[in-house]
N, C-alpha and C positions, 0 to 999 in steps of 0.2 A: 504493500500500500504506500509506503512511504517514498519509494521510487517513480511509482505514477504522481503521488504528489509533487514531487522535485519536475519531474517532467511538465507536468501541465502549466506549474509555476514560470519554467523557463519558456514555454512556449505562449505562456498570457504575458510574461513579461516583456518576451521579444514583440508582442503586438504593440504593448504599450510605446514601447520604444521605437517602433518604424514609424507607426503614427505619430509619435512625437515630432520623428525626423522632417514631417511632412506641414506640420506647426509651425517651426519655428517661434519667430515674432505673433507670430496670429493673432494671441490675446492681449500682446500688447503693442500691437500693428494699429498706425491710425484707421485703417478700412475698420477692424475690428470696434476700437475704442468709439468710433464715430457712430456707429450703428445703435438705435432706439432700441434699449436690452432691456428684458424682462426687470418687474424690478424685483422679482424673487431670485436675480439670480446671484448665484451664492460669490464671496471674495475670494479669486484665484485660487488660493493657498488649499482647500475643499476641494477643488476636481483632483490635485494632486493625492491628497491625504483619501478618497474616497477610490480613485483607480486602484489605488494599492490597495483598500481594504477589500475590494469589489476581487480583484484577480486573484488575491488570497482565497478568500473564500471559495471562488467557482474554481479554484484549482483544486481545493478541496472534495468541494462539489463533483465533478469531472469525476477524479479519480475513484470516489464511492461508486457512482455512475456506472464507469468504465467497470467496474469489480462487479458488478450487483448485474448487468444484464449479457445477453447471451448474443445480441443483434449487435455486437462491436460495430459495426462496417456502417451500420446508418447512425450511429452514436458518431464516429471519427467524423463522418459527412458530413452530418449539424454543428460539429465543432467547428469544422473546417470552417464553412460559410460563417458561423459566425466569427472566425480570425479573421477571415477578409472583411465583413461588414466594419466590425471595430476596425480595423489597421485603415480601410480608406476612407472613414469618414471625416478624419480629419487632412488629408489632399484636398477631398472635392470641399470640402468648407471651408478651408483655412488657407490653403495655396490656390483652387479654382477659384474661390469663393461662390461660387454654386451654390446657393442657400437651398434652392430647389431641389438638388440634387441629395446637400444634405440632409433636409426634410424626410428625402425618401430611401436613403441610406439608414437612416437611423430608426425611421421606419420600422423597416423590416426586419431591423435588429432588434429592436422590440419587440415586437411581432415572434420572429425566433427564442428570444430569453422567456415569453412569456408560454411559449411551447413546450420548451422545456421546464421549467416549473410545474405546467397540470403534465402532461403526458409523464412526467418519471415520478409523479410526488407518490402513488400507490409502492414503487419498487422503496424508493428513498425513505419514506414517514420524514422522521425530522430535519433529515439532513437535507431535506429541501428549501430550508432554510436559507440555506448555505446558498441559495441562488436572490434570495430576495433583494441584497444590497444591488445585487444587480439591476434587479427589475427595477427596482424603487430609482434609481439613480438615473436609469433608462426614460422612465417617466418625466422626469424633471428635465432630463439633457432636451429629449423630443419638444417638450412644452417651451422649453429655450427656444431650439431650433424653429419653431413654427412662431415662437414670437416676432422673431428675429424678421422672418417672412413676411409675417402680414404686417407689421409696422414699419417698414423701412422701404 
């Protein structure tokens, strides 16, 4: 267990990190800072502190997952897509600025975390827990995202 843990971690870590790459200035880019932002949204320092708690966890998560079902191959697939959803959403929002684009990137990412939550929570009981920072955080990024949209 604790090897799929280390695994998963390195592998939600490297999201963090490529999508970083693809940030840079973003959030503190005049395009960015110019923009009429939600006013729930939260001070820099919280998307930081919240990626790590969130990739902590679902790397946790993952790996119970991973151990508990027998359909490995479509378990790896939903991971998959969700590495790429996370890692390009911040390209298309932060280097294309694509608001629309990332509206619908994040979307779906959503949409996928919250799939996972009902469809594994019967195999998982509590450790599906372990995915809510996710969802919950997902919720708020999306509600950003489409603020950002319709007021600007």
């Amino acid at each position: 267990m604790i090897k799929r843990i280390l695994l998963f971690l390195v592998l939600n870590f490297t999201a963090l990190a490529v999508g970083g790459l693809f940030t840079g200035t973003g959030v503190s880019s005049d395009w960015y800072q110019n923009l009429n932002q939600a006013p729930w949204t939260p001070p820099g320092w919280v998307f930081g502190f919240m990626w790590t708690l969130i990739m902590i966890c679902f790397a946790i998560y993952m790996a119970h997952l991973f151990t508990s079902k027998t359909d490995r191959k479509t378990i790896i697939v939903l991971f998959g897509i969700q590495w790429v959803l996370n890692v390009s959403w911040n390209p298309v929002f932060f280097y294309f600025k694509a608001v629309i684009a990332g509206l619908i990137t994040i979307s779906l990412l959503t949409i996928l975390i919250t799939y996972f939550l009902f469809r594994y929570k019967q195999e998982l009981k509590l450790k599906s827990f372990l995915i809510l920072p996710y969802f919950v955080w997902l919720c708020i990024a999306t509600s950003l995202n489409a603020y950002i949209l319709f007021n600007n």
